[in-house]
N, C-alpha and C positions, 0 to 999 in steps of 0.2 A: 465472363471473368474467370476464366479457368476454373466451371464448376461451381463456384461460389458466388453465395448469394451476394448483392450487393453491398448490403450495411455492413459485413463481416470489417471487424477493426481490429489492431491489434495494441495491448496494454503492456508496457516497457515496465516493468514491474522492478522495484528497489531492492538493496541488496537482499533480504530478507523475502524470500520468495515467497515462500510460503502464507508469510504473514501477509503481505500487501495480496496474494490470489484470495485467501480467505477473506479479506477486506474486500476487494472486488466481486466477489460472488454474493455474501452479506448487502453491498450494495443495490448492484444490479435487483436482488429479489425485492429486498425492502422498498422499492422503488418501483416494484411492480415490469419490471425490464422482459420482455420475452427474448428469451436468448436462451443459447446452448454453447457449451465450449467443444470449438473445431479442432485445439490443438494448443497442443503448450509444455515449456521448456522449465530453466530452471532462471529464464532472463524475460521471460514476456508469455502470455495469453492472448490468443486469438480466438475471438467472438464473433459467433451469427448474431444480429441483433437487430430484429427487425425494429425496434422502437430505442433506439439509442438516444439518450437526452439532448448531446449535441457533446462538441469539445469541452460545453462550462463545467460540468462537473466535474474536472481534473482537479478544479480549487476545493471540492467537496472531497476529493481523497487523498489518506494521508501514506498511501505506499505505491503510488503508480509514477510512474517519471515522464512518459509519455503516452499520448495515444495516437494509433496512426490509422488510416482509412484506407483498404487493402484495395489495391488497385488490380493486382495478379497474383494467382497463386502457380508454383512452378512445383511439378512434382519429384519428390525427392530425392529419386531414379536419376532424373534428369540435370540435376546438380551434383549429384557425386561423378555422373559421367565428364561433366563438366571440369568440374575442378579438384577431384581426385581421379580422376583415368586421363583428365586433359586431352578428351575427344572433340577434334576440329570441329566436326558435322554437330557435335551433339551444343557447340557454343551457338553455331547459327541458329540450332532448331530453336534455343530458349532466346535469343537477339528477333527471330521471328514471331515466338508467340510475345513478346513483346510489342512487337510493332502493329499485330493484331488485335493487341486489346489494348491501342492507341495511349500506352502509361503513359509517356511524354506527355501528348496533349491533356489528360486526365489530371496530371500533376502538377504541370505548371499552365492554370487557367489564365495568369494573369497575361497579357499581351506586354511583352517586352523587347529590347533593343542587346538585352544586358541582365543576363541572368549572373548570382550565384549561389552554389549550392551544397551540399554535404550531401555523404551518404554514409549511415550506419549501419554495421553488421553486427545482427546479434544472433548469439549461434552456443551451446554446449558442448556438440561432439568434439573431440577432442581431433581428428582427420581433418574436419572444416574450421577449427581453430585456428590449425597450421598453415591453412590454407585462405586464410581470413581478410589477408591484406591482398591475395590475386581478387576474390569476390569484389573487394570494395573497387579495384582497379577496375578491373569488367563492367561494373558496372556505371562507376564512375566516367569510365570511355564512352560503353553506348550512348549516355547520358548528353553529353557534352556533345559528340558529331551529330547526335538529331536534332541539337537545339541548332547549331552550326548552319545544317542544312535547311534550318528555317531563315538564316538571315541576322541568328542572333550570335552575340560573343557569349560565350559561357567560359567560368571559371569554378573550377572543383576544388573545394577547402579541403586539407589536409588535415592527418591527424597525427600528432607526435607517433613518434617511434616508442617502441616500448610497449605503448595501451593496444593491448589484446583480449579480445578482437579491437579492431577500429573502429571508437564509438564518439561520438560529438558529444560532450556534456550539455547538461544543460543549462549552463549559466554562455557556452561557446553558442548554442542556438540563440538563447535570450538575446546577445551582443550583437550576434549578425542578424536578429527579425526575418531568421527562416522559414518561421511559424507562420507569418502575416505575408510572406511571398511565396509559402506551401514550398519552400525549396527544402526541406532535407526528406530525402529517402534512405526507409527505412526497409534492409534485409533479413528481416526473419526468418532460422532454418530452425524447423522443430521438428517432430519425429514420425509427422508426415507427409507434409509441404513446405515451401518456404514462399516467406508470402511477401510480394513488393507492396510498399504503402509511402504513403505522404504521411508525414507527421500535421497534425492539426492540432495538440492540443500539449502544452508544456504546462510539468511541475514546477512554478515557482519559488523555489528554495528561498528567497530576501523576503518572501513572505509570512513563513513560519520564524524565520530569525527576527523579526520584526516584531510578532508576538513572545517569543520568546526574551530577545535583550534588550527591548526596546520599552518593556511595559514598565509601570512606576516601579516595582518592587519586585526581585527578584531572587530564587535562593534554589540557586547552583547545585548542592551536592544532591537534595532529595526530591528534585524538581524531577518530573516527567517530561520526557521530548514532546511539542504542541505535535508532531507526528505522526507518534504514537499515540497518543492520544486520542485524534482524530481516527485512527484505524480501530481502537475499542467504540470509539460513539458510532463509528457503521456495523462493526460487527454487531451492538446492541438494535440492533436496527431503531435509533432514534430518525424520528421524523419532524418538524416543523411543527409546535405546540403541543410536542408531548412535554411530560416533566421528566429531568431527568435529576435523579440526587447523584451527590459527590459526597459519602460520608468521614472521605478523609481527606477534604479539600485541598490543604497546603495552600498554594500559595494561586490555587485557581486554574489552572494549566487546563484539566477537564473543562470543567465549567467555559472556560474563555470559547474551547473548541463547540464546543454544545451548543451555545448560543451565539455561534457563527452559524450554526445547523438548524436556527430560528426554536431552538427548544428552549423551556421553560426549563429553569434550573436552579436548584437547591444545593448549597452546600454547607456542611457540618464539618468543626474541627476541633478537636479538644484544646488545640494552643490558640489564646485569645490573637495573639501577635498572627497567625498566619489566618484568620479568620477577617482582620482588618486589612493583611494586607491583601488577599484575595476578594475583598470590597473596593481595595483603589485600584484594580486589576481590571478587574470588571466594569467598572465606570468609566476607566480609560477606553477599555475595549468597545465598549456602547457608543463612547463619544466618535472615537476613530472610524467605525466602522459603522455607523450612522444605525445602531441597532435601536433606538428608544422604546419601540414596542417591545420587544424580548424582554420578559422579567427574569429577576434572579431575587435570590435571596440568601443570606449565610449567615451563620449562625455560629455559638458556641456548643459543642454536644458531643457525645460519648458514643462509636458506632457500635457500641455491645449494648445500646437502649435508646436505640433510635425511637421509636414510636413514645418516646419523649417529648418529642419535637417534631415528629412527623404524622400524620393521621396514615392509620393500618392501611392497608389496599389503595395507596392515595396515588404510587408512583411508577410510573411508566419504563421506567428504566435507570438500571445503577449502573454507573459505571467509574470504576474507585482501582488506587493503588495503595491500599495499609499500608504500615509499616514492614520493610524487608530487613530490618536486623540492625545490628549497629554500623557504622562506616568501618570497612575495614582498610588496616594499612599494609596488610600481606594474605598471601591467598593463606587460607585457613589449612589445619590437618581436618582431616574426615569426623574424629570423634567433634573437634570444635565445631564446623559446619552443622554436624548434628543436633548439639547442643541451643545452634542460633534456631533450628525448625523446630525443635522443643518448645523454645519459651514461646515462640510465635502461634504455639497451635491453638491456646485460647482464645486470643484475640478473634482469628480466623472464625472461630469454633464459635464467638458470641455474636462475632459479626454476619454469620450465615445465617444465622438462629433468626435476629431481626429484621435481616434483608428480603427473607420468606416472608416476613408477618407487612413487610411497609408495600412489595409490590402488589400489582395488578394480577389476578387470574391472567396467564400467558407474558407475561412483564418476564423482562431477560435483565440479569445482572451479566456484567463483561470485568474482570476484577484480574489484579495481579496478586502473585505469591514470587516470593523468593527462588531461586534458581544459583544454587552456590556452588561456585567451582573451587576444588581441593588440591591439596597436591598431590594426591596421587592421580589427579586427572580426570578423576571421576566427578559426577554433581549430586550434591544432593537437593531435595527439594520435599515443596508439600505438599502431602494426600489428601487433598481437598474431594477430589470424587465421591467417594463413601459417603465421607462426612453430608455430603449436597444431598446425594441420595436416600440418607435414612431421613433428613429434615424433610422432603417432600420435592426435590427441587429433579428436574428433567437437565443430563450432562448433553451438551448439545454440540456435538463434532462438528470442525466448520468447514469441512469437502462433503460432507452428507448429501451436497446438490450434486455430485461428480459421481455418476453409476456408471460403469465402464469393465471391461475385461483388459485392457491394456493397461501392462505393469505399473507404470506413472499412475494411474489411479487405482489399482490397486495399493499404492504406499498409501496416499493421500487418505484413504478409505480408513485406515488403522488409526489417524490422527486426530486425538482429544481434547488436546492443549496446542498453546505455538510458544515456544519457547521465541526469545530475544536476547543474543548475548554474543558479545565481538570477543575477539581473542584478546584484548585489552579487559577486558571487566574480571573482577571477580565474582559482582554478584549481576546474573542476569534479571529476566523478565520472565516469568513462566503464566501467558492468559487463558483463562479459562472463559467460556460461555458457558452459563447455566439458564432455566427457564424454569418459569415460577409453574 
């Protein structure tokens, strides 16, 4: 397989790269995965991985869109000759190491009459960008004449115009069951190889909306994405009957994800209303999702005195979103923004204090802060490091698995926090890992 081991896969990673790699890498270890990263962009990761769980753990994460199972890898050389010099000889050599490491047959196992398929191109540089719709054609043509010359009709799904690179969503996979017929291939160029795969395994988007707008009680403005959510319960590296507190519950959104994750879960809120409503949240979730062994429990409680309500050393992991400030109806001036991480650094400040005293020796809390955009463009946010630091608490960077000399990992390397925030928000997500 062109050098590469066999179980090598690759992870279609959400907008938000950074956050869904560090979710992917937190994953993989806490799960005991042996694997190494071969390569990766700012749209996907590709993985050696001798002991890969299978395709099901895509429902287990909350930032990957896909995974595909690298069937070739083409080297990089051989692609830009390709389709930035547009050398004849150099199309056949990669059309031959194709047909030597029999993709066709390796991708579409099922015996058929009547193939159809997609192919996606995910790609950064900005040379194969422009060049992104010849890729998809190329490939899409080999594709389709070898099925031919097996006897079969093949038909190649297009992608509107406009979407660059040409990528198949995944609600357009979900519709055509490309998954369940291994038809879409997937073209990953990254900044050593580009790697051909079958996709085997889709993110389900009607699934998180389902817990999201679907559960008994709902509340829109200071709810967390079930998403995101899920990507702090991996980075806490929660497992299967740990405990996990929420000491600012809201309306369950942690919690619900946690104990999809078979963990034991507690949550504290100081508003009685969102403490019940995060009890019909969760009963709904139990009933739905056939959880009855998974316990939960919530409470009414103060997170500046927690070991009120919680026994010292009892919990395996926090994972919480405080309060980020009031709703705002316009982006703030800079002194204002200031003013909002002022009043918030108590809280922080008593909530670190007791989050130390309720976990476990090596227990990780995964927690958000505020991230507020101004008008002059700038953000401001809070100094939580320190503060972790003088309590006792290990700041735990989440590429620290990524050792490498090449640039890309060196950025990743410098990285403490993962900010979250679209050009539409005012106030983002700023997460932190910390370790007891």
């Amino acid at each position: 397989m062109s050098g590469l081991p066999p179980a090598t896969h690759v992870f279609i990673l959400g907008k938000n790269w950074k956050l869904s790699f560090a979710e992917l890498l937190a994953f993989m270890k806490t799960h005991g995965s042996d694997f190494s990263v071969v390569d990766a962009s700012d749209s996907f990761v590709a993985l050696e991985a001798s002991e890969l769980a299978g395709p099901e753990i895509i429902s287990e994460l909350g930032g990957t869109l896909k995974i595909g199972r690298v069937i070739s890898a083409v080297p990089l050389g051989k692609v830009e000759a390709v389709f930035l010099r547009e050398r004849k000889t150099a199309k056949e050599e990669v059309k031959s190491l194709f047909s030597s490491n029999r993709v066709v047959d390796k991708i579409f196992t099922k015996p058929s009459d009547k193939y159809t398929f997609g192919v996606s191109i995910y790609c950064e540089n900005r040379p194969f960008l422009r060049s992104s719709r010849m890729l998809q054609r190329f490939i899409g043509s080999y594709f389709k004449k070898e099925l031919m010359l097996r006897g079969a009709k093949a038909q190649f799904m297009g992608v509107p115009r406009g979407r660059e690179p040409p990528q198949l969503t995944n609600v357009e996979v979900l519709k055509k069951g490309l998954v369940e017929r291994s038809a879409e291939v997937l073209f990953c160029i990254g900044r050593g190889n580009a790697f051909l795969s079958a996709t085997v395994a889709l993110h389900n988007p009607f699934e998180f909306q389902k817990r999201d707008i679907y559960r008994p009680v709902q509340r829109k403005i200071f709810s967390i994405p079930p998403r995101v959510a899920r990507i702090m319960i991996n980075l806490a590296s929660c497992l299967p009957r740990k405990t996990l507190l929420d000491p600012f519950c809201g309306v369950g959104t942690i919690l619900q994800e946690a104990m999809l994750a078979k963990a034991q879960v507690i949550g504290i809120d100081k508003n009685r209303w969102c403490v019940e409503a995060s009890a019909k949240n969760l009963e709904w979730l139990q009933r739905e999702y056939g959880l009855e062994t998974v316990k939960y429990q919530v409470m009414v409680g103060d997170a500046r005195s927690l070991t009120d309500k919680v026994v010292e050393g009892s919990i395996d992991c926090i994972v919480t979103e405080p309060a980020l400030g009031p709703p705002l109806r316009d982006i703030p001036t800079e002194s204002h923004a200031k003013r909002i991480i002022s009043d918030l650094e108590p809280l922080y400040e008593g909530f670190l204090n007791e989050t130390y005293k309720t976990l476990k020796p090596e227990g990780k809390a995964v927690f958000v802060t505020p991230y507020i955009r101004t008008r002059k463009g700038s953000f401001q946010s809070l100094d939580v490091k320190e503060k972790a630091r003088r309590i006792g608490f290990k700041v735990i960077p989440p590429f620290r698995e990524v050792r490498a000399n090449d640039s890309w990992k060196r950025e990743l390397a410098g990285v403490c926090s993962l900010v979250d925030i679209e050009e539409r928000h005012k106030v983002g997500r700023e997460i932190h890992v910390i370790q007891r």
